[in-house]
C-alpha positions in Angstrom: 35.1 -34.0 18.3 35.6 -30.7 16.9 38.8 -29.3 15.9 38.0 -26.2 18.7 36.9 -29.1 21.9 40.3 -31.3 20.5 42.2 -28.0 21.3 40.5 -27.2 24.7 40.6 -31.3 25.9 44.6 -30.7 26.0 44.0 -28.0 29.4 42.9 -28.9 32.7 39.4 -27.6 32.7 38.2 -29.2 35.7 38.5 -26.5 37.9 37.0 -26.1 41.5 36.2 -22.4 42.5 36.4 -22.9 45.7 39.9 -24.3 45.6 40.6 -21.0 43.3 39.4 -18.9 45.7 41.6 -20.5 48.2 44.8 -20.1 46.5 44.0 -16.6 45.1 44.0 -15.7 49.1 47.2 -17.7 49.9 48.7 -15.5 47.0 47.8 -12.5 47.8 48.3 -12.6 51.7 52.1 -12.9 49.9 51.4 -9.5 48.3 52.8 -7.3 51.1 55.9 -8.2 50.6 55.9 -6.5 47.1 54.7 -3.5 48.4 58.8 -1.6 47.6 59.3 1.2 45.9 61.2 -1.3 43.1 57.8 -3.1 42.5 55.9 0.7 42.4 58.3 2.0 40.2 58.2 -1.1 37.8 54.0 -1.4 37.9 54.1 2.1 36.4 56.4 1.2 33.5 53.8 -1.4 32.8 50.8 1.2 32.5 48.5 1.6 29.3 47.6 4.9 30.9 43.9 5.1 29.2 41.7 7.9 27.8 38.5 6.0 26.4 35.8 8.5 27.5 32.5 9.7 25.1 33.6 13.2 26.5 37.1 12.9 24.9 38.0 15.4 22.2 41.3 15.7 20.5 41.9 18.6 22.8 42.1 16.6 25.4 44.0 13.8 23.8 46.2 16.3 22.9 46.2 17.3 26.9 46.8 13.9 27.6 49.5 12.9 25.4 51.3 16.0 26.7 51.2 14.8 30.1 53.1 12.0 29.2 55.5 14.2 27.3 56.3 16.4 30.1 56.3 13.5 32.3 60.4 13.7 34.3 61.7 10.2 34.4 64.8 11.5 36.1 63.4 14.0 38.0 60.9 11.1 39.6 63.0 8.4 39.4 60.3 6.0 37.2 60.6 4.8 33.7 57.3 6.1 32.0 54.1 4.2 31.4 54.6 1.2 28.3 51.9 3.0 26.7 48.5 5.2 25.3 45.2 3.7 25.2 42.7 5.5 23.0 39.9 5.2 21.0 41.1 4.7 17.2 39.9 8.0 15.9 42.3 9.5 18.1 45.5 7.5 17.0 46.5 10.0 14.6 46.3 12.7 17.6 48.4 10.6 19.6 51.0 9.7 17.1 51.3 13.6 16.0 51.4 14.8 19.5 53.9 11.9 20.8 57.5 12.9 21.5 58.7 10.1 24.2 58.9 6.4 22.9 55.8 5.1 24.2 53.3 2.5 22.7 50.1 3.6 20.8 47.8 1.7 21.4 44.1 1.7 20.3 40.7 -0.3 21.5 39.3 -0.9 17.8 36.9 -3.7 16.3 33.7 -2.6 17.7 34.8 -1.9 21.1 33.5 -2.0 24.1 30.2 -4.6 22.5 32.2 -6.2 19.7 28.5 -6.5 18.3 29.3 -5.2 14.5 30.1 -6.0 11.2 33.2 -8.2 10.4 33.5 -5.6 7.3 33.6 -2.8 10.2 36.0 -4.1 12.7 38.8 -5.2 10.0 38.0 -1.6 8.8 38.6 0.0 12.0 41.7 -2.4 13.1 43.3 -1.5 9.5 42.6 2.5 9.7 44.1 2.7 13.4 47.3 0.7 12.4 47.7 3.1 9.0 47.4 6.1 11.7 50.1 5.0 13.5 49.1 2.6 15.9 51.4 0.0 17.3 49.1 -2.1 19.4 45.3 -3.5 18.9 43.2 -4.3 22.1 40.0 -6.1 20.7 37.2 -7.9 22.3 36.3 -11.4 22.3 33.0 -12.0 20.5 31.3 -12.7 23.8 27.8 -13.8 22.5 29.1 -16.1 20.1 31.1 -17.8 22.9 28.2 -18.1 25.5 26.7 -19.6 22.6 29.9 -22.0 22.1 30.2 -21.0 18.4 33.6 -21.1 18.8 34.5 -21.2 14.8 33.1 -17.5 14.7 35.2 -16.8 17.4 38.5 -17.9 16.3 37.8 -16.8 12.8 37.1 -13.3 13.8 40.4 -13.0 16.1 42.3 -14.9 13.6 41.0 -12.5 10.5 42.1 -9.7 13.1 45.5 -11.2 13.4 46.1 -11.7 9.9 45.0 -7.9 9.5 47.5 -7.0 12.3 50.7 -8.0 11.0 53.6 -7.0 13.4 51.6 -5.0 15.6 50.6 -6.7 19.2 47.2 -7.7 19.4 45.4 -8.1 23.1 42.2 -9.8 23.0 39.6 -8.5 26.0 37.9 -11.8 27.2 35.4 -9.7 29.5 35.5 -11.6 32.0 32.8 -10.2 34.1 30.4 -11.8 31.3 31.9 -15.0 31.2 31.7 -15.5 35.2 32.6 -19.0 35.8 36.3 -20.1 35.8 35.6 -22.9 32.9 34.9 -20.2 30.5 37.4 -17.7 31.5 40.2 -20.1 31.1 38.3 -21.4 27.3 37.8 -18.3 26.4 41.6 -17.8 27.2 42.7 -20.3 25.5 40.8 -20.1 22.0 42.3 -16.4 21.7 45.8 -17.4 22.2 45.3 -20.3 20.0 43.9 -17.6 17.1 46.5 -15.5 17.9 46.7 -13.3 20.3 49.9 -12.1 21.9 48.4 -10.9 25.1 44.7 -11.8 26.9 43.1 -9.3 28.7 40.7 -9.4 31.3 38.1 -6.4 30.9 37.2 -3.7 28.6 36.3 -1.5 31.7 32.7 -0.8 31.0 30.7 -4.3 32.3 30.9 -4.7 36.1 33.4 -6.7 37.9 36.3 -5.8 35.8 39.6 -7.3 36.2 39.2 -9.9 39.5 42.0 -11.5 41.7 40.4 -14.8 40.3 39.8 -14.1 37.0 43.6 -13.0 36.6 44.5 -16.3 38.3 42.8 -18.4 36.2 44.2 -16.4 33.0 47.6 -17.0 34.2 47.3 -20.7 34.8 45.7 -20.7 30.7 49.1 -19.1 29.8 51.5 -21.2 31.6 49.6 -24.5 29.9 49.7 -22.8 27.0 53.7 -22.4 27.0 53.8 -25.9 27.8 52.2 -27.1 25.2 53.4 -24.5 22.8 56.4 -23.0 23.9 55.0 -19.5 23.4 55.2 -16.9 26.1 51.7 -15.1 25.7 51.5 -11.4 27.9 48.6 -10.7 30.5 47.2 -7.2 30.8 44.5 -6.1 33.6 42.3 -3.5 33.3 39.0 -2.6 34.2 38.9 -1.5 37.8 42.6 -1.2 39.0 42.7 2.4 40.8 45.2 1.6 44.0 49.0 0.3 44.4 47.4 -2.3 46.5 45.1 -3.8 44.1 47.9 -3.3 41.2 50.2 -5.1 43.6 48.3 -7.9 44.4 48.2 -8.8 40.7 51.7 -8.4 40.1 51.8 -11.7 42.8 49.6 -13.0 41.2 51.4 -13.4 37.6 54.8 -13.6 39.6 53.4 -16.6 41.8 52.2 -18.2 38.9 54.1 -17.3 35.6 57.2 -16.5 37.6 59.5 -13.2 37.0 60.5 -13.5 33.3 56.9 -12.5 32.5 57.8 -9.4 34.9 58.7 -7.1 32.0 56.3 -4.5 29.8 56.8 -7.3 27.3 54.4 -9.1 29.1 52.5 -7.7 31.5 50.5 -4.5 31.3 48.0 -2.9 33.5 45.4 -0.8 31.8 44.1 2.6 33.7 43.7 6.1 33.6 43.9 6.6 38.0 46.6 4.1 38.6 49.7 6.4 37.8 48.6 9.2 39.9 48.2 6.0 42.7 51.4 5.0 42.8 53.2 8.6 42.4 51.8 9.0 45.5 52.5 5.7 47.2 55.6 5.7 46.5 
């Protein structure tokens, strides 16, 4: 056995979609409940409100980031997004342009395919953080997982992490590639155990994004992995979440499962470029 399958035979990975599916729908029939305008207002201090368009210019960055500059916390009565998600070309535009202490954050190593040079995505992780960046969202190298070459997998996020430093690093497992629950919660696990401070579940280009399931089984990966660890790793969804509805039912999710201390920005993010406008006008 292999240092990788010694690390994964510590987690329950005999899982049963169809008693997932089940308790996904007892979950989120619990959702309504956290339909307040307390929950709205804290789901939209959790936003990584997201510009990563081929059409995006650093006129409209600069648009963008101004939109959170103007944004009224007092006059609304909600604390501003955690964050900016941008391509990392822009991250100098974003960190000039900034006036409000919110988190840069920047999709770098090859995003959305991950299918480049090692040389390239250590380059492009390295050149966002010198521009100001505080936060790396990366992907998993898919093919090499479907391919269970999980040494080139762990290397690359671990080479990432050592590259990182003291900035937070999410790793995307794309879980619309990986389909099945097995390799959602693997994949889950072999990022946090190279080092990642949050798992994510989708990069927003490869269809379904972020699921009800997916999220569940994410959240059960982390709560093993603080058991075994002691090491309270974040969860951030993105890839699909346009409503208060859908947004809420994740929140019960990671509060059914992690419980309320991993209710804070620290921990849980939602990624999206609709979602604030959503729950604005929800609330």
């Amino acid at each position: 056995m292999d240092k990788y399958q010694e690390i994964l035979s510590k987690f329950d990975l005999n899982l049963d979609e169809v008693a997932i599916n089940k308790n996904v729908g007892a979950i989120v029939e619990k959702s309504a409940v956290n339909h307040t305008a307390e929950v709205l207002k804290f789901l939209y201090s959790c936003i990584d409100l997201t510009s990563l368009g081929t059409e995006d210019s650093e006129e409209s960055i600069f648009k963008f980031v101004e939109s959170v500059n103007n944004f009224d916390s007092a006059k609304v009565g909600i604390k501003n997004v955690a964050g900016i998600c941008v391509y990392p070309n822009f991250v100098a535009t974003v960190k000039d342009t900034l006036r409000t202490p919110v988190r840069i954050v920047a999709v770098a190593g090859g995003f959305p395919a991950a299918q480049t040079f090692m040389e390239i995505k250590i380059a492009e992780v390295s050149l966002a953080l010198a521009d100001g960046a505080d936060e790396i969202d990366i992907v998993l190298n898919c093919g090499q997982f479907l391919a269970e070459d999980y040494e080139v997998v762990c290397d690359e996020i671990g080479e990432i992490r050592d590259v990182c430093g003291d900035a937070v690093l999410k790793v995307i497992l794309e879980t619309g590639l990986l389909k099945t629950s097995v390799n959602i919660k693997r994949a889950a696990i072999l990022a946090m155990y190279s080092g990642a401070d949050f798992i994510k579940t989708s990069t927003g280009k490869v269809y379904p994004g972020a699921t009800p399931e997916a999220v569940y089984v994410m959240c059960e990966a982390i709560k093993e992995y603080h058991k075994w660890h002691n090491k309270k790793i974040g969860i951030k969804i993105a890839g699909g979440v346009r409503s208060a509805k859908e947004a809420i039912d994740f929140y019960t999710i990671v509060k059914e499962v992690l419980g309320e201390e991993w209710l804070t920005p620290d921990y849980f993010r939602i990624g999206a470029s609709s979602l604030a406008g959503a729950i604005k006008d929800d609330k």
